[in-house]
C-alpha positions as CSV (number, residue, x, y, z in Angstrom):
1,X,0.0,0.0,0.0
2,X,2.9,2.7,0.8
3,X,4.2,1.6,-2.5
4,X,1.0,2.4,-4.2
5,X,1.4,5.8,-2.5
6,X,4.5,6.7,-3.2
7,X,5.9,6.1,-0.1
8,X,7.7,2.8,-0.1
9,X,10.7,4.1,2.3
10,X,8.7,4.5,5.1
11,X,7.8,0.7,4.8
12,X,10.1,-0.7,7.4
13,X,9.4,2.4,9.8
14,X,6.1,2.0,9.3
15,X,5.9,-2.0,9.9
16,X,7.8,-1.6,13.2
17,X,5.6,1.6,14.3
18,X,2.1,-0.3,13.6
19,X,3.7,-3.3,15.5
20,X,4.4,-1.1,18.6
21,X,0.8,0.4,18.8
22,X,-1.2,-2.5,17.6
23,X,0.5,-4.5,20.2
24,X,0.0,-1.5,22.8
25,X,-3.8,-1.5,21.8
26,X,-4.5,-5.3,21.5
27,X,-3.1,-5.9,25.3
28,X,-5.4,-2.9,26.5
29,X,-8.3,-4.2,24.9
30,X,-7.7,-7.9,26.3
31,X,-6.8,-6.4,29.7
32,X,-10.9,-4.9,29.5
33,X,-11.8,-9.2,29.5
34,X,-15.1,-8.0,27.6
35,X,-16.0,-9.7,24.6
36,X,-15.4,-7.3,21.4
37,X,-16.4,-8.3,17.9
38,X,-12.9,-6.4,16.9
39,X,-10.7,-6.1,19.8
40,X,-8.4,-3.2,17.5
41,X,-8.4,-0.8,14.9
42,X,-6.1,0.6,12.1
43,X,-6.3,3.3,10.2
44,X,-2.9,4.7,7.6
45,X,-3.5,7.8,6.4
46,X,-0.8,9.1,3.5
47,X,0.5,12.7,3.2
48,X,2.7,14.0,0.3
49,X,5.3,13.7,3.1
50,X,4.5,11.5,5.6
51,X,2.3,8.9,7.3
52,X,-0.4,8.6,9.7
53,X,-0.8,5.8,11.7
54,X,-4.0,5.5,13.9
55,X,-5.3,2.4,16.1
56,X,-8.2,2.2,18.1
57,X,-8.5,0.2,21.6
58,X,-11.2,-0.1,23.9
59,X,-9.6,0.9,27.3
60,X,-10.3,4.4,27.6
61,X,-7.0,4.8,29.7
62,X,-4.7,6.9,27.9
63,X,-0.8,5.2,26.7
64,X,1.8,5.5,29.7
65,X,5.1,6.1,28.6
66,X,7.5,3.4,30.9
67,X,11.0,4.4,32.0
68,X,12.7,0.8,32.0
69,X,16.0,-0.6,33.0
70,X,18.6,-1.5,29.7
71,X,17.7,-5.3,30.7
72,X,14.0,-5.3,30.4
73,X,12.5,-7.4,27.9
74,X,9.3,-5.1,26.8
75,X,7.8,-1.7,28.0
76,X,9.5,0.4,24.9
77,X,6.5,0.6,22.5
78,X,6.1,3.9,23.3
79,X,9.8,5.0,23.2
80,X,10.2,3.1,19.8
81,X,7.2,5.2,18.4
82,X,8.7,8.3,19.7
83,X,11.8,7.9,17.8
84,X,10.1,7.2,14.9
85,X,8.0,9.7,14.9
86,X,7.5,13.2,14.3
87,X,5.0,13.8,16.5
88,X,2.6,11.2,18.2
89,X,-0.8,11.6,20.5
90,X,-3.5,10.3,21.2
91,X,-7.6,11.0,22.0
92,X,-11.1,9.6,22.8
93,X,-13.3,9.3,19.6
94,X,-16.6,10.2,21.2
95,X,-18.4,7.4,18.6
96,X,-16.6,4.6,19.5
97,X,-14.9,5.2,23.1
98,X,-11.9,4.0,24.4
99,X,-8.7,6.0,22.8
100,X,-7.1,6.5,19.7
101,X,-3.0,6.5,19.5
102,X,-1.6,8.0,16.4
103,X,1.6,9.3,14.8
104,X,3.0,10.5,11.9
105,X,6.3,8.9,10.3
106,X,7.8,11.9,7.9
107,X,9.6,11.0,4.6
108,X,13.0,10.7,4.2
109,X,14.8,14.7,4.2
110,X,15.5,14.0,0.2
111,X,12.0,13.4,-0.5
112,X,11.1,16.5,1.5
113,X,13.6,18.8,-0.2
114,X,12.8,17.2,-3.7
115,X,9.2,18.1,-2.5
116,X,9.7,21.6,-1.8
117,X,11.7,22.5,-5.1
């Protein structure tokens, strides 16, 4: 699909991003233990210059960012999305509940200068 929109560099970034969140949001919604007919949502969203990435949970509780120790084996979704990111957030669609974390993965610089000439 990134392909299709011109953005086929951002296909590793992008893969390891949606991991991070859709992992995030599929342990929130389990931790609920309430039977949902889809337990996640995605959503990508393509820019000229970059990607959004959006999934849906059920737990209304917004994402905690961990501090962990250099031996810990998980707890740096967040930190991972961060650094790939330009910017990330999230917020409570009022028709669905629960939360929505998103971010936005720019284009490489070359593609943004090329852009702007």
């Amino acid at each position: 699909m990134l392909a299709e929109w011109g953005l086929a560099e951002l296909t590793e970034t992008a893969e390891l991003v949606v991991s991070e969140v859709a992992t995030n949001a599929l342990r929130e919604s389990r931790a609920l233990r309430q039977p949902l007919p889809s337990p996640i949502h995605l959503w990508l969203r393509a820019h000229p210059l970059s990607l959004v990435v959006m999934v849906w949970d059920a737990n209304p509780q917004p994402p905690i960012r961990k501090e962990v120790g250099d031996d810990a084996v998980s707890g740096r979704g967040l930190m991972i999305v961060e650094a790939l990111s330009s910017r990330w957030g999230w917020y409570e669609p009022q028709d669905m509940g629960g939360k929505c974390v998103w971010c936005e993965i720019p284009a490489k610089l070359r593609e943004i200068a090329s852009a702007e000439d």
